[in-house]
C-alpha positions in Angstrom: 45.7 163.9 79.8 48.0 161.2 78.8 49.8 163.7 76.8 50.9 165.8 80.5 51.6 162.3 81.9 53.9 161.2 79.2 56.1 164.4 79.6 55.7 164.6 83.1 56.7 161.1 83.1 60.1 162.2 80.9 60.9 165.0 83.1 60.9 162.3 86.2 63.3 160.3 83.9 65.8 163.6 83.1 66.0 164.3 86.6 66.6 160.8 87.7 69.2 160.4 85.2 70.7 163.3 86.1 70.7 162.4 89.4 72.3 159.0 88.8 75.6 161.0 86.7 75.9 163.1 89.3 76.3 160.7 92.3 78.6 158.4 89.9 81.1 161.5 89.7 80.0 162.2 93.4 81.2 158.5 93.9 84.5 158.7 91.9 85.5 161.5 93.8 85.3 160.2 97.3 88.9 159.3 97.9 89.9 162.7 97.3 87.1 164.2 99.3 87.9 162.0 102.5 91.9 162.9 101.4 90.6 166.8 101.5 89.3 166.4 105.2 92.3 165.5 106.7 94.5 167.8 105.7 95.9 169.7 108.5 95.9 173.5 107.7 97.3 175.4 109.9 94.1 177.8 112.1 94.2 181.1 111.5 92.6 184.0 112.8 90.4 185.2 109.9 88.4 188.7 109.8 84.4 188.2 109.4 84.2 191.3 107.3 85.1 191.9 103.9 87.4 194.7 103.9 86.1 197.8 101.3 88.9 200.4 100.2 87.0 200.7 96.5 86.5 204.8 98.0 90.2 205.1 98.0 90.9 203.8 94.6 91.7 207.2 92.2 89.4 205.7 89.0 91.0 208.8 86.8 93.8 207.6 87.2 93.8 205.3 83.9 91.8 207.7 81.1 92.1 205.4 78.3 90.7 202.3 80.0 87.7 201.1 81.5 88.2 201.4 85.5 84.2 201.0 86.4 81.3 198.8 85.7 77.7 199.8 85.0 77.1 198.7 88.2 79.9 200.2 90.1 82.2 197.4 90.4 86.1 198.3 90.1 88.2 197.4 87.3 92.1 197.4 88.4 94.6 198.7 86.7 98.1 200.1 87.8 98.1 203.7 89.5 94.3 203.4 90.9 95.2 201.9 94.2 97.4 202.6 97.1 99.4 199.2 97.2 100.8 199.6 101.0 96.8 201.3 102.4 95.9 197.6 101.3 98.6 195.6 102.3 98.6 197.3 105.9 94.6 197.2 106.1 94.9 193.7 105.5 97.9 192.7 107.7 96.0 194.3 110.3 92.9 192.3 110.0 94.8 188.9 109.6 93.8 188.2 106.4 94.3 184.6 104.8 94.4 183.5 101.2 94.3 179.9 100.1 95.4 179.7 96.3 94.2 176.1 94.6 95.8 175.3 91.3 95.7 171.9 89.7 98.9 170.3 87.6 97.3 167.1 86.1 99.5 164.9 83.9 102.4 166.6 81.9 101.3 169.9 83.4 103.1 169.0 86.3 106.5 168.6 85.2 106.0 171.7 82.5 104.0 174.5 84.4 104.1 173.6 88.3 107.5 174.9 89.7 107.8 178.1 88.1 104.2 178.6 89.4 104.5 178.5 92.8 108.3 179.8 92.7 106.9 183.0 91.2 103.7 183.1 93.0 106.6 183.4 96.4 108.0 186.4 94.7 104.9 187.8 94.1 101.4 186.5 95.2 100.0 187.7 98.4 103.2 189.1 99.8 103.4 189.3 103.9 99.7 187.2 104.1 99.2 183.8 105.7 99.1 182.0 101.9 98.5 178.3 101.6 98.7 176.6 98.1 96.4 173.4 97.5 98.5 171.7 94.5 95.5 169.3 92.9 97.8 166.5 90.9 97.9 162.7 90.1 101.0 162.8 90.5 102.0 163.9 94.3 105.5 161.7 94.2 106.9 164.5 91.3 105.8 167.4 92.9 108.8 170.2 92.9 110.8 171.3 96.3 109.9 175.0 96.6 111.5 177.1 99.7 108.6 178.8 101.0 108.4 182.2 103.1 107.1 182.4 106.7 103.2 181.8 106.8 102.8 180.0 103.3 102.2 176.5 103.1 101.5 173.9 100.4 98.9 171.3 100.6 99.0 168.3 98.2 95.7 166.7 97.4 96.3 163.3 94.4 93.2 163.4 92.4 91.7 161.3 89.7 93.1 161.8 86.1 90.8 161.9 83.8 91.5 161.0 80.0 90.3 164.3 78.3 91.5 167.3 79.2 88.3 169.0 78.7 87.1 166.9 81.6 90.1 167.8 83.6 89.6 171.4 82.9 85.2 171.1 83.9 85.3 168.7 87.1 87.9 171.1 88.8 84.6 173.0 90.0 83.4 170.4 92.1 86.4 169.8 93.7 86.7 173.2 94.6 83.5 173.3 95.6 84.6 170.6 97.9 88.0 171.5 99.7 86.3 175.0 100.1 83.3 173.2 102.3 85.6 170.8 104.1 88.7 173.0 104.7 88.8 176.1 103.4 86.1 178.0 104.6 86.9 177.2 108.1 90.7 178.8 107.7 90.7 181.4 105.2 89.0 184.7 104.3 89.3 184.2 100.5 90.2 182.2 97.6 92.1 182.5 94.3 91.6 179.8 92.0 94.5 179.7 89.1 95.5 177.9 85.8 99.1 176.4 86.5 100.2 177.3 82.8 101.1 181.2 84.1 103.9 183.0 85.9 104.0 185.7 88.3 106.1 188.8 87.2 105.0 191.6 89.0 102.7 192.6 93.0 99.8 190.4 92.5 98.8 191.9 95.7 96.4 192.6 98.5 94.1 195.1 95.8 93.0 191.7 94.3 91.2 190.5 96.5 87.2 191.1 97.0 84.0 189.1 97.5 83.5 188.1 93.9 86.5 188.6 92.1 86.6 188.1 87.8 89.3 189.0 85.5 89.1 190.4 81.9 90.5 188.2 78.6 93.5 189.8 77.4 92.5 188.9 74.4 88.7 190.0 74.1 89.0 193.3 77.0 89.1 195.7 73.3 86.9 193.9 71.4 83.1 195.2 70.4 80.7 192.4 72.6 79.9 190.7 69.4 83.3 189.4 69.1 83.0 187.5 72.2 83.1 183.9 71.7 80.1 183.4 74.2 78.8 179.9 74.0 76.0 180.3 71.4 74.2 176.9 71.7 70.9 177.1 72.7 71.1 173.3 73.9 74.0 174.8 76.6 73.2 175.6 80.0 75.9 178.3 78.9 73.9 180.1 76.5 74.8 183.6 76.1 72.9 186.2 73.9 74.4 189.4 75.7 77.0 189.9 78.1 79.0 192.5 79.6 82.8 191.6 79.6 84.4 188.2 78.5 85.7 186.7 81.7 88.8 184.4 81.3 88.6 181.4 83.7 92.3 181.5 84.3 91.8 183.3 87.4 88.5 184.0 89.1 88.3 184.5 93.5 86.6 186.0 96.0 85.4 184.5 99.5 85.0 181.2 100.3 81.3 181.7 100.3 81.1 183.4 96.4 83.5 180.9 95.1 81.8 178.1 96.1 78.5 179.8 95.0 80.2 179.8 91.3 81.5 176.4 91.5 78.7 174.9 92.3 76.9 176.7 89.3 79.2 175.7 86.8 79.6 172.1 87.9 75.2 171.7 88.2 75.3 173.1 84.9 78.3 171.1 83.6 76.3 168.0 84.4 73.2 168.9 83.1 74.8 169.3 79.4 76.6 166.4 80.1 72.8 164.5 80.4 72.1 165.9 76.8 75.4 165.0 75.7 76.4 169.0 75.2 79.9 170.8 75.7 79.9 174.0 76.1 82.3 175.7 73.7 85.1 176.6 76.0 83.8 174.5 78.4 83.9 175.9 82.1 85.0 179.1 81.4 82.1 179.1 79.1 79.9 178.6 82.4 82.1 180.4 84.3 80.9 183.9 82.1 77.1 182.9 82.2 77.5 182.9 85.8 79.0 186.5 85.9 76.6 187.3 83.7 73.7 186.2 86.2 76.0 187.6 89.5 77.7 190.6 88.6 81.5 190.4 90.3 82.1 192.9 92.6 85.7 193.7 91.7 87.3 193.1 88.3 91.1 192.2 87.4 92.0 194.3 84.3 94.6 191.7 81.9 97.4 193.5 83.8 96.8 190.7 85.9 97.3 187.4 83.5 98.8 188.9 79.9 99.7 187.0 76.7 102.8 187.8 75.3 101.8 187.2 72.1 99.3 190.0 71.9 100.9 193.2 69.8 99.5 195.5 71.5 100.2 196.1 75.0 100.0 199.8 75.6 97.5 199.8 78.3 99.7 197.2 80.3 101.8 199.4 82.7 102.7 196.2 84.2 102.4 192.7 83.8 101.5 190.7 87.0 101.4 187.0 85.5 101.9 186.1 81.9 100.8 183.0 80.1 103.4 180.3 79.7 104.0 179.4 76.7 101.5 176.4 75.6 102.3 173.3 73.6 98.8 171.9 73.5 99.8 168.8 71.3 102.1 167.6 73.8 100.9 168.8 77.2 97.3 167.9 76.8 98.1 163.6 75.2 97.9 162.4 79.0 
């Protein structure tokens, strides 16, 4: 008996501790939540429904890639879809996309203009887009000449001194501006990386309830090269898999994106308690997630490519590309 009492007794204490690093994070975070809720967005009129055209897409078009799931979910690649069927479908239901990309420390200066100049030129193009720049530093933040019906939204967050934590404690903030603004203005969500740049129609066909997008580097590979987190100690744990979902991009409504947040950030915390990282830390949760909720549409790496990779003969076209990364420098905040 005083065996079940004693572990019962540690659970109480693990939950309680948990509890207690969750509400001091909670805590720190409260300026930027009460920042988030007044931000005036402009009110749009946003459609209830998700909108389907998955029967239109042509999945022969692409025979040497995968353009299906096991469970039926798309995987897009050039020459499947109808770009204007989507673009008009979604004009026509006054569709609204808010984009949230953070640009803490040096990632500001290096990665933030070309961003959202690019993402004018090519994200969204002829939706209602607003862009919710996360920084510490809102007094550097670039002049960009924006198109009718896009908007920026600055919201100054904390910065933190690892990067790893930069990287992890974006889902709770996300998880936050969707449940304060977001949700009550837009249809759906793309969260982004800031260290890319639009080059070709990252358009309309992107967009879906749960939205994940294939590694460049890892969409080839056999599944036991994927650099799943293998530590049993994790919360991200991964023993099988079915793709190897890069966290640079991931969307959907605000509903599903906030579902995934949430997951990763619970989880986050939890291997925070046992003093665990995941290995790549919320992508890493991010893929246990998908693993657990399947996405219903998937971005081939047409839509976020790395140069560096030889081999490119299954991009027809290249919608964002990495920017070129000087870790050493850009991540000593």
């Amino acid at each position: 008996m005083s065996n079940h009492r004693g572990k019962y007794t540690g659970l109480l204490i693990c939950i309680a501790l948990l509890a207690l690093v969750i509400l001091s994070l909670y805590t720190r975070q409260l300026k930027t939540i009460a920042f988030i809720k007044e931000l005036h967005v402009p009110r749009v009129s946003t459609s209830a429904s998700i909108i389907d055209l998955d029967g239109k897409l042509n999945f022969r078009a692409r025979p040497h890639v995968q353009t299906q799931t096991s469970w039926n979910a798309p995987i897009m690649w050039e020459l499947m879809f109808d770009d204007t069927l989507y673009d008009r479908t979604h004009k026509e239901t006054k569709t609204a996309v808010a984009l949230t990309v953070f640009a803490v420390g040096r990632y500001l200066e290096a990665y933030l203009e070309a961003f959202l100049s690019s993402a004018e030129e090519h994200f969204m193009l002829g939706l209602p887009v607003t862009y919710f720049v996360f920084t510490d530093l809102p007094e550097k933040m670039p002049k960009i000449t924006l198109a009718p019906q896009r908007n920026i939204k600055i919201v100054k967050v904390e910065k933190h001194s690892r990067w790893q934590d930069i990287s992890m404690m974006r889902m709770k903030i996300i998880s936050e501006v969707i449940d304060t603004v977001l949700k009550h203005n837009f249809t759906y969500v793309f969260c982004f990386d800031v260290d890319q740049i639009f080059k070709g129609r990252f358009g309309s066909e992107a967009l879906g309830e749960s939205v994940a997008l294939l590694h460049a580097h890892y969409y080839k590979l056999p599944k036991d090269q994927f650099t799943y987190d293998r530590n049993p100690e994790s919360k991200a744990c991964m023993t099988e898999g079915d793709y190897y979902y890069h966290a640079a991009i991931f969307g959907g409504t605000c509903e599903k994106v906030k579902t995934l947040a949430d997951y990763c950030y619970i989880n986050i915390m939890e291997d925070k308690l046992k003093n665990v990282e995941a290995l790549w830390h919320d992508e890493s949760h991010l893929n246990k997630y998908f693993w657990l909720n399947k996405p219903t549409k998937l971005l081939s790496p047409e839509y976020c490519w790395d140069n560096n990779i030889p081999n490119a003969e299954d991009i027809f076209i290249k919608r964002l590309e990495w920017a070129p990364k000087d870790y050493k420098k850009l991540r000593t905040l």
